[in-house]
N, C-alpha and C positions, 0 to 999 in steps of 0.2 A: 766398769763399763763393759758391754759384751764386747768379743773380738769376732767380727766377720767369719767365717771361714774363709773366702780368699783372700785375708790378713794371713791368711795362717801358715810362715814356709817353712817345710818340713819339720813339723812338730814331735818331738822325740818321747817317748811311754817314759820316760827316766825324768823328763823333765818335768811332770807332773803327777810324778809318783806321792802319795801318801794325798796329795790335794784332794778334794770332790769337784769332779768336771758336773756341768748343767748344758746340755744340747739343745738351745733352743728354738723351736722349732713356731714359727709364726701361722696361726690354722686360717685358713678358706674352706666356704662352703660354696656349695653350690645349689642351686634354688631348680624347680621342675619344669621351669619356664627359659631356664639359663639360654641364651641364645649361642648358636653354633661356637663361635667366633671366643665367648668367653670361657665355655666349656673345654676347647684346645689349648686354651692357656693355663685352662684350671689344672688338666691330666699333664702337661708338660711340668706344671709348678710341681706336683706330686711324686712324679718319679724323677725328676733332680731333686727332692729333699731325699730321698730314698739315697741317691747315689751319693749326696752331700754327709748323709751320716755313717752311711759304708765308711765312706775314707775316713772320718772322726773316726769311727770305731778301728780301725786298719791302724793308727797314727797316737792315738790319746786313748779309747780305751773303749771296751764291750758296753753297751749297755745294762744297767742292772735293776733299773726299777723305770718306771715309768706313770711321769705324770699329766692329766689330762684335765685341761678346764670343763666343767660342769658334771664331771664323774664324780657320783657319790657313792661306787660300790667298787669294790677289790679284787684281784683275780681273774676266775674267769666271769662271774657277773658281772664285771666293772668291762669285762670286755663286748659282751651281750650288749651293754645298756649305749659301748663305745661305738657298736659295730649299726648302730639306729643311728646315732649322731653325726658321725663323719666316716662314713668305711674306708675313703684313704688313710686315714690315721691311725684307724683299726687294724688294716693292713700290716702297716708297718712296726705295731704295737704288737700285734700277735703271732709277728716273726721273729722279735727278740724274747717271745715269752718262753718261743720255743726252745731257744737256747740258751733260757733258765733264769731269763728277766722277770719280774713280777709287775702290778698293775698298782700301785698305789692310793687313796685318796689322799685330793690334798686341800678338797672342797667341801666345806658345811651345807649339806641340804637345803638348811633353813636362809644361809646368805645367798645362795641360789637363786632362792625361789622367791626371796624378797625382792633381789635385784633384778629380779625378769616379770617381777610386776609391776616395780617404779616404772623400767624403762618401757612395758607396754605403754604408762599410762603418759609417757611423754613420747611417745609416737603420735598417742590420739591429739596430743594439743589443749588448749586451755582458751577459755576466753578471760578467766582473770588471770592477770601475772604476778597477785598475790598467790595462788593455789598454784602456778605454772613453778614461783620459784621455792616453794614448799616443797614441790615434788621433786625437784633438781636438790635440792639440800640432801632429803631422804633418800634421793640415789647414789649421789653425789659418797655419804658417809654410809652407806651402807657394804659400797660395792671399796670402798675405804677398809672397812671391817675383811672382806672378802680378800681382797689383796693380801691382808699380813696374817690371814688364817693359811692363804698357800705358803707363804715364807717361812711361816714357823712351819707347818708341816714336812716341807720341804728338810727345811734344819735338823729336826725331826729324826727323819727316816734315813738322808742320803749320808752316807758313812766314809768312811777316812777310803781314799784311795778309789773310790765308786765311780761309776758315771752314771750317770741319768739325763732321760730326755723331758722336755715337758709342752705340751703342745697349748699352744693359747694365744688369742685373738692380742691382733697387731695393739697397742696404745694402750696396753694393760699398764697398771701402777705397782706391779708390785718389787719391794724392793728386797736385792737376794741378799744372804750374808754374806761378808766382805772376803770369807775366807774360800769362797764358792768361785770355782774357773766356770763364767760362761761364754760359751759360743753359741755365736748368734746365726742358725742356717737361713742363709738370705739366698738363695740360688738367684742366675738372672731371669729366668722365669719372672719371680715377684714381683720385680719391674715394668714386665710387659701388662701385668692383670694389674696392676695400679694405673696404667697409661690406659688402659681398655677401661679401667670402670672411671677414670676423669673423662675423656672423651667420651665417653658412652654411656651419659647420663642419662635420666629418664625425660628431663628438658630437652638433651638437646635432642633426642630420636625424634621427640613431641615436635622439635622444629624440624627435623628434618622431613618427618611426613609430612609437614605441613608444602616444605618445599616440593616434593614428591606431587603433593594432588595439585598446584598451582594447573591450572591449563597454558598450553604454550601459544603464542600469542601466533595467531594466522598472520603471513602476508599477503597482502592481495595483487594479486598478476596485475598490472598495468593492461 
């Protein structure tokens, strides 16, 4: 099971010596349209993971490879293709490169691009729920496939005594090997953008404007 980082007291390099640490790092995006309110929590969440893996790094150990959901290319092209995707994570991806971390893939193109055409086509919706739970199966095991292509890759690559980070979307399935130390970078940031995107659903704004245009009821002077 991951360990928090504020589980973690005074964590000593000796005592995770020869292990492989996994820094995980939970990704947010943020959309064109993001409103004020969600975007200050977005750059708040960002640079407390920046300062959350400072300290890991400070405590347990350098980063040394780096991995990224939906990167299919290595280096510095893996960084190009990272720096389109999420440039907070690029950011912080192409500051440990500098000090001699590398970019990893840890993603098959092809399960990629399967899974982000299931999930378009269960965005769009279905009027049969025979074809609705066809396509839930088809994501369902594809993105199945996907998970334990990052695990073995993972396995893979990360080496005796290493640390690596890996950035990917919150309720992922994938399961690490047992001999892998992860830490789980939760800052309190995460909390606030979770509290913001439940309250400030696309429903409830829709009621709230609705409350907004109600007209206010005249009293009439006696």
């Amino acid at each position: 099971m991951a360990e928090e980082l504020g589980r973690i007291e005074k964590p000593e390099a000796k005592q995770f010596q020869n292990k492989r640490k996994l820094y995980l790092v939970p990704l947010l995006y943020a959309w064109e349209s993001a409103p004020n309110e969600y975007v200050e929590r977005f750059n708040l969440y960002w640079q407390q993971v920046r300062e959350h893996i400072a300290n890991l790094e400070s405590k347990i150990g350098a980063v040394k490879r780096i991995y990224h959901e939906s990167i299919t290319l290595a280096g510095e092209e893996g960084l190009k293709m990272l720096e389109k995707l999420s440039p907070p994570s690029c950011e912080i991806a192409r500051d440990r490169c500098q000090n001699g971390a590398q970019v990893e893939v840890v993603e098959d193109a092809e399960l990629v691009e399967e899974s982000l055409d299931w999930e378009r086509h269960l965005l769009v919706g279905f009027i049969s729920r025979k074809v609705a739970r066809m396509v839930t199966d088809f994501f369902t095991e594809t993105l199945k496939k996907r998970y334990e292509h990052i695990a073995r890759r993972i396995d893979e690559t990360l080496q005796d005594n290493e640390a690596a980070m890996l950035f990917i979307r919150e309720g992922h399935g994938v399961q690490f090997p047992s001999d892998i130390e992860v830490f789980s970078v939760a800052p309190p940031a995460l909390d606030e953008v979770h509290r913001w995107l439940r309250d400030y659903s696309p429903e409830k704004k829709k009621d709230d404007k609705k409350t907004d245009e109600k007209p206010e009821k005249k009293t009439e002077s006696a």
